[in-house]
C-alpha positions as CSV (number, residue, x, y, z in Angstrom):
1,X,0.0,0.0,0.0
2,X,1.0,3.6,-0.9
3,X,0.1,6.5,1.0
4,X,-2.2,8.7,-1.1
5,X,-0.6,11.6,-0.7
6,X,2.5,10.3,-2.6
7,X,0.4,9.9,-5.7
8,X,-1.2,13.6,-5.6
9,X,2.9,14.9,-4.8
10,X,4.3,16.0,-8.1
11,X,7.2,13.4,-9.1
12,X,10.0,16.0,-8.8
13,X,9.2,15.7,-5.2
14,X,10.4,12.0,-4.9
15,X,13.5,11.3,-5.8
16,X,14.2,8.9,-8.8
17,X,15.9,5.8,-7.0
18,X,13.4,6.1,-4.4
19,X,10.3,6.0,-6.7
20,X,12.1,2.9,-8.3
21,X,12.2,1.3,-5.7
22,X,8.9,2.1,-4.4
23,X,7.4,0.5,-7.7
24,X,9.1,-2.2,-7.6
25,X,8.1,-3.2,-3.9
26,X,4.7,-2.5,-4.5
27,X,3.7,-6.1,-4.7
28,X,6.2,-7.6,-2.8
29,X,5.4,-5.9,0.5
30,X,2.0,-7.6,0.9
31,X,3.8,-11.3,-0.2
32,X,6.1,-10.7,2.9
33,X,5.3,-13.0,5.9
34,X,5.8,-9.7,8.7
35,X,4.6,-6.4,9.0
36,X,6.6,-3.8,6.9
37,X,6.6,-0.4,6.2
38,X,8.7,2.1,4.1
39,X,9.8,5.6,5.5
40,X,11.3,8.4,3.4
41,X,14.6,10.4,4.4
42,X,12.2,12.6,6.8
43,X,10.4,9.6,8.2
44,X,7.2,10.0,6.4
45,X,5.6,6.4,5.7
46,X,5.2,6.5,2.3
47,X,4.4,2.4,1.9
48,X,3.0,-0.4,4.5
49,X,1.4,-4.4,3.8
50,X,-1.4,-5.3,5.4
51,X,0.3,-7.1,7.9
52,X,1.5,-3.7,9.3
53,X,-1.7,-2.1,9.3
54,X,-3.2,-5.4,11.7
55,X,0.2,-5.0,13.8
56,X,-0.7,-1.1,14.3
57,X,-4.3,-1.3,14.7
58,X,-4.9,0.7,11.5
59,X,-3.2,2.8,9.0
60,X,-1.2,6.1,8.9
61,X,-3.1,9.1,8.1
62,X,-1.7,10.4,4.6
63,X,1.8,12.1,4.9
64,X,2.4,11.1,8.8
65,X,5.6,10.7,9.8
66,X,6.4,7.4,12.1
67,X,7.4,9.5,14.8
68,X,3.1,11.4,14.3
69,X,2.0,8.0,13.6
70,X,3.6,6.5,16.9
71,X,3.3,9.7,19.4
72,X,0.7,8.1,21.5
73,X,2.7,4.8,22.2
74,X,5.9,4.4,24.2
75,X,9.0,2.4,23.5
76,X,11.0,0.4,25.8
77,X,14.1,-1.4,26.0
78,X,14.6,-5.1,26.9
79,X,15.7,-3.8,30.6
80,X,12.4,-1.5,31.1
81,X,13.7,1.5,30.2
82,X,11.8,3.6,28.2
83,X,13.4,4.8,24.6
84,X,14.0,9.1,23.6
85,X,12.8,8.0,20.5
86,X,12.1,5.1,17.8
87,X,14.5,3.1,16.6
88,X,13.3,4.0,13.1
89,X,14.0,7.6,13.5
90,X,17.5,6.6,15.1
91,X,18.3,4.5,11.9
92,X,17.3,7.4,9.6
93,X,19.7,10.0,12.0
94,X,22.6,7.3,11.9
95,X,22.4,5.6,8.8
96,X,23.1,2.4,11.2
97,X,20.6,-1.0,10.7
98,X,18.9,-2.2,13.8
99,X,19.4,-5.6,13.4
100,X,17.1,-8.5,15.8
101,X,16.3,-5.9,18.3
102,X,13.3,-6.4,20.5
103,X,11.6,-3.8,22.0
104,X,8.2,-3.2,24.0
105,X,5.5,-1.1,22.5
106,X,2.9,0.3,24.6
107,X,0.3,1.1,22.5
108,X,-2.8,3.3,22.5
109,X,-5.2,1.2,23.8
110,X,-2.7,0.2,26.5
111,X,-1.7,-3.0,25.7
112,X,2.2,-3.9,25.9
113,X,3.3,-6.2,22.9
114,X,6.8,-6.9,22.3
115,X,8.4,-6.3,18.4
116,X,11.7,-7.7,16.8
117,X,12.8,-5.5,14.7
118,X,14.8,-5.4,11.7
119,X,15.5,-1.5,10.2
120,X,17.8,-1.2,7.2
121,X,18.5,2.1,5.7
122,X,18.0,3.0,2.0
123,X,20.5,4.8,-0.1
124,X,20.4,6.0,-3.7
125,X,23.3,5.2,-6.2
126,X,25.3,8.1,-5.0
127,X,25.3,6.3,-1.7
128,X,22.7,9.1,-0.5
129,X,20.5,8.4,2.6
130,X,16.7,8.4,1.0
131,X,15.0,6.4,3.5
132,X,14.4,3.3,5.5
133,X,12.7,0.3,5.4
134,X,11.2,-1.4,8.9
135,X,10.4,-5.1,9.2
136,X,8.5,-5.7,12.4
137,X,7.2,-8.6,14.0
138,X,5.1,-8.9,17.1
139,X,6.9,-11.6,19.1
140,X,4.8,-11.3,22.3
141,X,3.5,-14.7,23.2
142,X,7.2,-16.3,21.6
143,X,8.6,-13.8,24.8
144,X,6.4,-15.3,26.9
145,X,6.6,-18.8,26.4
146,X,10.9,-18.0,25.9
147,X,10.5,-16.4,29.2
148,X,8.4,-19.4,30.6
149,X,10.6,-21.6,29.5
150,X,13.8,-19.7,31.2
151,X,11.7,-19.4,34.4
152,X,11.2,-23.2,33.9
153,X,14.8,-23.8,33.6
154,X,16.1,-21.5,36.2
155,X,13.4,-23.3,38.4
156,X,15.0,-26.4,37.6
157,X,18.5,-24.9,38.2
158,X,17.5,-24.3,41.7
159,X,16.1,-27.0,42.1
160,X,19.1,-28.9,41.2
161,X,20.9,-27.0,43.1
162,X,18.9,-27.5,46.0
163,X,18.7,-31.2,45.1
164,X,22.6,-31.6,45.2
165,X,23.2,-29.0,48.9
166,X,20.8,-31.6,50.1
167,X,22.4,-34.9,49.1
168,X,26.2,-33.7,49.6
169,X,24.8,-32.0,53.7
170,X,22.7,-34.7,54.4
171,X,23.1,-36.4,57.9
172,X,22.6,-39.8,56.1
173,X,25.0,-41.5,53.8
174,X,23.4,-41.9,50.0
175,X,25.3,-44.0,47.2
176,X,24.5,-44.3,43.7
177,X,25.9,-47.7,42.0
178,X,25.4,-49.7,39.2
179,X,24.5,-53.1,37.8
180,X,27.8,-54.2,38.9
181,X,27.9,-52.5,42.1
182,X,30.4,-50.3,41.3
183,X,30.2,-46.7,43.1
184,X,28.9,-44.0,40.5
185,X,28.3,-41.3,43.3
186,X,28.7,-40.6,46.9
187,X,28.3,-37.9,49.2
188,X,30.0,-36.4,52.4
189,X,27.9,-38.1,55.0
190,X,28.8,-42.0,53.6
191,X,32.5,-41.3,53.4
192,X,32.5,-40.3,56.8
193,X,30.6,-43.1,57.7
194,X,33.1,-45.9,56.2
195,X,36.5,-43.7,56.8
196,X,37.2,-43.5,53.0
197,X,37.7,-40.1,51.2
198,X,35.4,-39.8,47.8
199,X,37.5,-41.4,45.3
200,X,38.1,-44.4,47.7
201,X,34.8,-44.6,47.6
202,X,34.0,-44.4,43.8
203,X,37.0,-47.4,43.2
204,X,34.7,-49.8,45.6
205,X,32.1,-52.2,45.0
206,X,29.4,-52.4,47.0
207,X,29.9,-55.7,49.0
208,X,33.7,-55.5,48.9
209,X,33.7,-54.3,52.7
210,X,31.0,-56.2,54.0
211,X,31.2,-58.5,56.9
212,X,31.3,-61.9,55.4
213,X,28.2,-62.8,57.5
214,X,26.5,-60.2,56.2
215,X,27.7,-60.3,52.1
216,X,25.6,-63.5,50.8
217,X,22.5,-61.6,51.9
218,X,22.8,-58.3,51.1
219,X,24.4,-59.2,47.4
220,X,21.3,-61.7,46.8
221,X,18.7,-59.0,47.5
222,X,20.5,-56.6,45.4
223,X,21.3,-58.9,42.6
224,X,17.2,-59.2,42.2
225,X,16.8,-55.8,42.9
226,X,18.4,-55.3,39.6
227,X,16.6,-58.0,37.8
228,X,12.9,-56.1,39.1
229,X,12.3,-59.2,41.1
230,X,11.8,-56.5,44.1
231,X,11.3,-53.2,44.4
232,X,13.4,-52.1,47.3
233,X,14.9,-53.6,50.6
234,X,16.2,-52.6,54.0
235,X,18.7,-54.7,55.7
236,X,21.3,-54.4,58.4
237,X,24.5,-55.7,58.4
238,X,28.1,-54.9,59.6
239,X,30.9,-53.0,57.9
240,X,34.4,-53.2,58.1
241,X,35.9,-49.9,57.9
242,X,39.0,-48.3,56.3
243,X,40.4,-48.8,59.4
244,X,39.2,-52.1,60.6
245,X,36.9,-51.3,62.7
246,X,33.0,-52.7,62.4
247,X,30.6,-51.2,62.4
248,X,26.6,-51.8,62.0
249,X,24.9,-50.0,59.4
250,X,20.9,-49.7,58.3
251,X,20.5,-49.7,54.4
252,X,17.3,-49.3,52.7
253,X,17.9,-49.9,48.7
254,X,15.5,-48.6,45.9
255,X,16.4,-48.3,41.7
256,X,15.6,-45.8,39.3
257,X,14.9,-47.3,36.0
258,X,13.6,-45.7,32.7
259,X,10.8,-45.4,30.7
260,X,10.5,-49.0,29.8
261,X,11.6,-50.3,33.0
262,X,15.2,-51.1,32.1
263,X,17.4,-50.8,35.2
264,X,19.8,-47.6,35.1
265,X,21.4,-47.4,39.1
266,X,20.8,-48.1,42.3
267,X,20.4,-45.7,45.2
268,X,21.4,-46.6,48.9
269,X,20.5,-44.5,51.9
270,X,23.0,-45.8,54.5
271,X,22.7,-44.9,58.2
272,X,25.2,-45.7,61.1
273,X,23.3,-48.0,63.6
274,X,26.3,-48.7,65.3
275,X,25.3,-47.3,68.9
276,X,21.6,-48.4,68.8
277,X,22.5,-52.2,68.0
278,X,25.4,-51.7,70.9
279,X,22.7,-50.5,73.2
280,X,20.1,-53.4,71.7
281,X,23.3,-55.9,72.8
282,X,23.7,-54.0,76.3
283,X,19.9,-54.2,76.8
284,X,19.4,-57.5,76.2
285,X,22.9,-58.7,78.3
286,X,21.3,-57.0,80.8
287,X,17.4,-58.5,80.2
288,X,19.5,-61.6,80.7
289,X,21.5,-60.7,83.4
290,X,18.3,-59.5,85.4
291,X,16.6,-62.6,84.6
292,X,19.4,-64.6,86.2
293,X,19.4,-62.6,89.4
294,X,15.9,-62.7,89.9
295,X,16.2,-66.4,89.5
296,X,19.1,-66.5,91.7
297,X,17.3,-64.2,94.5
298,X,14.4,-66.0,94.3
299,X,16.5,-69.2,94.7
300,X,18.2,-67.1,98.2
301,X,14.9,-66.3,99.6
302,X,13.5,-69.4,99.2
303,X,16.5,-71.6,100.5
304,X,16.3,-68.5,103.7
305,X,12.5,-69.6,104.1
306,X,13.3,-73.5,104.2
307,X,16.2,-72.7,106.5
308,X,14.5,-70.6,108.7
309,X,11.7,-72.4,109.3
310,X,14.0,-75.6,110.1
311,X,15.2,-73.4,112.7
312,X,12.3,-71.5,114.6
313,X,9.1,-73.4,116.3
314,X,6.8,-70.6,116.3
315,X,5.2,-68.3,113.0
316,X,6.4,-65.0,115.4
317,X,10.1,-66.5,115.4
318,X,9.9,-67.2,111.6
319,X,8.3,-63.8,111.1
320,X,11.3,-62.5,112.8
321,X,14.1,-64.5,111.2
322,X,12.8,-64.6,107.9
323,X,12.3,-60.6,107.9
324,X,15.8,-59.4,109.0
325,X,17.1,-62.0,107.0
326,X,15.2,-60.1,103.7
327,X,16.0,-56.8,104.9
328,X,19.8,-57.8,104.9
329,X,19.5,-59.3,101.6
330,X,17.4,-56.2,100.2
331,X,19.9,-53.5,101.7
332,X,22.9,-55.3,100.3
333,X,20.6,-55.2,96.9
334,X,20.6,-51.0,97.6
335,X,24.0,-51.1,97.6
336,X,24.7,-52.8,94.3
337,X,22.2,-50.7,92.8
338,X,23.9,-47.6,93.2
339,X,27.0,-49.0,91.0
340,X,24.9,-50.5,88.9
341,X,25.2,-54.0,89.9
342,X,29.2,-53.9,88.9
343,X,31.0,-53.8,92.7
344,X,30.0,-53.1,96.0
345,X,32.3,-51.2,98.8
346,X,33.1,-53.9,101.6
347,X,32.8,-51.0,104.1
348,X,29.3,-50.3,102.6
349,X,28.6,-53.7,103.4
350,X,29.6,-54.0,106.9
351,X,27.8,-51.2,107.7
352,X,24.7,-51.9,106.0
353,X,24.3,-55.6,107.9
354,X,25.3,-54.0,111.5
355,X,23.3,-50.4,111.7
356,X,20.0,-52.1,112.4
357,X,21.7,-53.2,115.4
358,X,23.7,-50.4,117.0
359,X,20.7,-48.0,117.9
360,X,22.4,-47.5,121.0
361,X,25.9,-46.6,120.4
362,X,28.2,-46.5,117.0
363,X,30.8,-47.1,119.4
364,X,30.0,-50.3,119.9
365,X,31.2,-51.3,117.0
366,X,35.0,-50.8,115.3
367,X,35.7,-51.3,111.5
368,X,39.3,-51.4,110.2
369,X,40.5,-52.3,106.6
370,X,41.9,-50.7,103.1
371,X,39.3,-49.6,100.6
372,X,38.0,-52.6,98.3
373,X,35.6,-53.3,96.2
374,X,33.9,-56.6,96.1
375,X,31.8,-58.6,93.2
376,X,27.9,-59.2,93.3
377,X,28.4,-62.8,94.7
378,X,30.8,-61.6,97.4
379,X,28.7,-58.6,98.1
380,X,25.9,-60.9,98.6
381,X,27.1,-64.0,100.7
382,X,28.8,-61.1,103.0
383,X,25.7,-59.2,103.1
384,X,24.0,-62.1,104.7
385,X,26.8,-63.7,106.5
386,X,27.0,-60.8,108.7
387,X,23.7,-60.1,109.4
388,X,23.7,-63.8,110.9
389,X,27.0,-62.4,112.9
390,X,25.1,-59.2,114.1
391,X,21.7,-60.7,114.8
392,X,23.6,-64.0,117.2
393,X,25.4,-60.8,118.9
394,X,22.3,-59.2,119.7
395,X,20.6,-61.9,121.1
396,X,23.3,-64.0,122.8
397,X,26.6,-61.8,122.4
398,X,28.5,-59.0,122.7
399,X,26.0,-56.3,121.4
400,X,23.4,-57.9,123.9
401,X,24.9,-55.7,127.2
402,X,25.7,-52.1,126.9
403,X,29.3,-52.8,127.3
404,X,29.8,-55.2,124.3
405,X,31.8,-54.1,121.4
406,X,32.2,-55.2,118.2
407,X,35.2,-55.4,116.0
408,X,35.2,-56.2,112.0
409,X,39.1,-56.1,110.3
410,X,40.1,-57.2,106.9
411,X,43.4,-57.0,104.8
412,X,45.2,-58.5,101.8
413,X,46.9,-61.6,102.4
414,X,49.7,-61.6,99.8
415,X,51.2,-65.1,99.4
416,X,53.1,-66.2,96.3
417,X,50.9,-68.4,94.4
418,X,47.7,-67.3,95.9
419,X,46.3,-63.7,97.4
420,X,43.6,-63.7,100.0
421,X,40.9,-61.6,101.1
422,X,41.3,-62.0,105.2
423,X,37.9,-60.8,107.3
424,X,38.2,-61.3,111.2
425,X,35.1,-60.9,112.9
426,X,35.2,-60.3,117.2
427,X,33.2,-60.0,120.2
428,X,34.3,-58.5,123.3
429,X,33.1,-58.0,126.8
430,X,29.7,-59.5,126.2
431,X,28.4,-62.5,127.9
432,X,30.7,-65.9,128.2
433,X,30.4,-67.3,125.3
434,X,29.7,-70.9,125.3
435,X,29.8,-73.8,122.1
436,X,26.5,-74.3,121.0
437,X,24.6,-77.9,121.4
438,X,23.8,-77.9,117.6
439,X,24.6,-75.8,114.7
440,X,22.0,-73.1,114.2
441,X,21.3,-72.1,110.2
442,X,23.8,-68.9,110.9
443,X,26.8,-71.2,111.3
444,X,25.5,-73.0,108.3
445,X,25.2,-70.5,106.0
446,X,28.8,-68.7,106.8
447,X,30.5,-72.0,106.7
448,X,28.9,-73.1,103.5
449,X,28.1,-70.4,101.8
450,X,31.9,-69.0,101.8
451,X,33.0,-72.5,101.0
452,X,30.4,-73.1,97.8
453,X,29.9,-69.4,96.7
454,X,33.2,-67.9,97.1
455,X,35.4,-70.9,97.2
456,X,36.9,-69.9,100.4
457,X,36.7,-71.0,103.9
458,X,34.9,-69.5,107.4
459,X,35.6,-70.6,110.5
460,X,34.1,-69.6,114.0
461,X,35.8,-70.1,117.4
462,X,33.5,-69.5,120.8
463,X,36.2,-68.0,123.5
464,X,34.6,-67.4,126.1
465,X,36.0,-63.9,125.7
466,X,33.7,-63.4,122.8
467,X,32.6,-65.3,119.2
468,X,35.3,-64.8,116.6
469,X,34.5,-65.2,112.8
470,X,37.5,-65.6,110.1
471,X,37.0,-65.9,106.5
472,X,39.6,-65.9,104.2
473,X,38.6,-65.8,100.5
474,X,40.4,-66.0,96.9
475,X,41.3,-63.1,95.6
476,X,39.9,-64.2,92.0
477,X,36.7,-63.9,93.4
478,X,37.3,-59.8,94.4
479,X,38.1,-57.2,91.7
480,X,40.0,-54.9,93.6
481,X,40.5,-50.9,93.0
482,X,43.9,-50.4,91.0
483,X,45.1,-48.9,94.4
484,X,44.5,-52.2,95.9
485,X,45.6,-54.6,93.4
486,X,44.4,-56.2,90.1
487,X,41.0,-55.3,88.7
């Protein structure tokens, strides 16, 4: 399309070249796939295609310049910056080509739509600027879905990103392998785990390090695993280190495969279980052990009710007995609890089985010896052994008259072959003593119990100056404090 006013002009106006070439675009313009216009040496549009008119929103009045045309619109740059002028007038100042440029239009009505241009200048055979020809295309939805799609992949960039932060900080180990087993990735958390740096990591196999225990099956699981018998597995099983030390690890195993199924790696999530399954181990030792000493103090009490009851002819007497007896065994029970059923102290002990008797004076009563530790067994037996002691003093001995005393020493016996633990028990300034008809069940228990518990011996002599009680006992049967001797 022409502008009108051209035709009315008289020729002399136009210069040759330029009506040339005017004529001989005249069909061409409206063949062209994008909007294009033609723009003399002043700017005036002097030919457009229809393609420019549906861009614009309607044609140029006759003789408008592009700047006229365009006054109510503004231009802006790719960074939002709004433009002094068009680029058309620009190419017509410079005699530059605008080559691929976008820019934004706001038109009239509004409406922001995005343009590519392409402006070339026109020149006549003297090389004379005569005008310019603009090819302008409204790119607007192509921006968008561009800019979409750079959204898209900055949104997967971050993701990625956040993706890898998360699998190299992560407090769990992850692996990736292949069919083979062979270590394709790794992050921080699993080389810590195993004591291997990353690329001793990626020249492993999977099951190379396994406990041989554990390989066979762990390495059958996996193996159909890959061949999509199963999905995924968690297993436990121990590790050998870098540096030889085992460990217990939890490992739940998944694959990713493709589109049609076909395996491409494995992924392992590998925690260190280590402490738990030690704690599991600790629990159940001592599940076990507590099991055993129930049944052991059940066994006590009820070989303390036979005996007691052998040894009283009334239900007061046996009432009596059978209680201080219990209270001896529960207090020496106290005292093991507080270290945890490890050791007793032998002082503890004494103490513990003579208090209930010396309401009246703690100076009726002298303990001498080193500090030591004693096992459960030898906490026990001595527990009871001298509550038999103290309860015979109360009633016949020394701790039955004010003036009674009481005296408990012990010591180390070192010999060459064999060390002894050596406990004296004696009364003094009680009642004569005097040797009893018949053994009563304390007698019994010191002498046997020592003898079948402790492997050691107990002896009791009645001087009539007072009861005295020896018990010598192996030292394998005692650990001592390192200040005392072997633990």
């Amino acid at each position: 399309m022409r502008d009108p006013a051209i035709e009315q002009r008289p020729r002399s106006v136009f210069s040759q070249s330029l009506e040339q070439a005017l004529r001989a675009a005249d069909d061409i313009l409206e063949l062209l796939p994008i909007a294009t216009c033609v723009c003399d040496a002043v700017g005036r549009i002097v030919q457009y295609n229809h393609r420019a008119v549906e861009l614009w929103g309607g044609p140029p009045e006759p003789g408008q310049t592009h700047d006229q045309f365009t006054a109510q619109c503004k231009f802006f740059n790719v960074e939002g910056e709004e433009l002094p002028r068009s680029k058309l007038a620009e190419v017509l100042q410079t005699g530059r080509a605008v080559r691929d440029e976008e820019v934004t239009v706001q038109r009239t009505d509004g409406k922001r739509i995005v343009v590519l241009l392409n402006i070339d200048p026109l020149v006549n055979p003297q090389g004379k600027l005569v005008g310019a020809i603009n090819c302008f295309q409204d790119v607007t939805e192509r921006k968008r879905v561009l800019d979409a799609l750079d959204r898209s992949q900055h949104d997967l960039r971050q993701q990625e990103e956040r993706w890898n932060a998360t699998y190299e900080h992560a407090a769990i180990g992850i692996v990736e392998i292949d069919a083979e087993g062979r270590f394709l990735r790794v992050n921080e958390a699993i080389c810590s785990i195993v004591g291997g740096t990353r690329e001793d990591l990626l020249g492993w196999k999977l099951f190379g390090r396994s406990h041989p225990k554990d390989r066979d099956v762990d390495e059958e699981l996996y193996r159909r695993q890959v061949a999509g018998d199963i999905g995924f597995y968690s297993i436990e099983k121990r590790f050998v280190r870098r540096d030889g030390r085992v460990i217990w690890m939890g490992v739940r195993s998944s694959t990713v495969r493709d589109v049609a199924g076909q395996f491409l790696y494995g992924v392992r999530v590998v925690q260190d279980v280590t402490e738990r399954k030690e704690a599991e181990e600790r629990q159940k030792l001592l599940i076990d052990e507590l099991n055993h000493r129930v049944k052991n103090t059940l066994a006590t009490v009820q070989s303390l009710a036979t005996q007691t009851a052998r040894g009283t002819d009334s239900p007061e007497a046996f009432r009596q007995a059978f209680e201080g007896r219990l209270i001896a065994l529960s207090q020496a029970h106290d005292q093991l609890t507080r270290r945890h059923w490890t050791s007793a102290d032998l002082r503890d002990i004494v103490m513990g089985a003579t208090s209930p008797h010396l309401a009246r004076s703690q100076d009726q009563i002298a303990i001498e010896g080193e500090p030591i530790t004693v096992t459960p067994r030898v906490a026990l037996t001595l527990a009871l052994g001298l509550h038999e002691l103290t309860t015979n003093a109360s009633k016949y001995g020394a701790l039955s008259v004010p003036a009674g005393r009481i005296e408990v020493r012990w010591r180390i016996e070192r010999q060459p072959q064999l060390s002894l633990l050596w406990i004296e028990w004696r009364e003094r300034d009680g009642p004569p003593v005097e040797v009893p008809a018949r053994q009563g069940f304390g007698t019994r228990f010191i002498e046997g119990s020592v003898a079948s518990e402790l492997q050691g011996k107990a002896t009791l002599d009645y001087d009539r100056a007072g009861l005295v009680c020896t018990m010598k006992i192996p030292l394998e049967s005692i650990p001592l404090d390192a200040e005392t001797g072997p633990a």
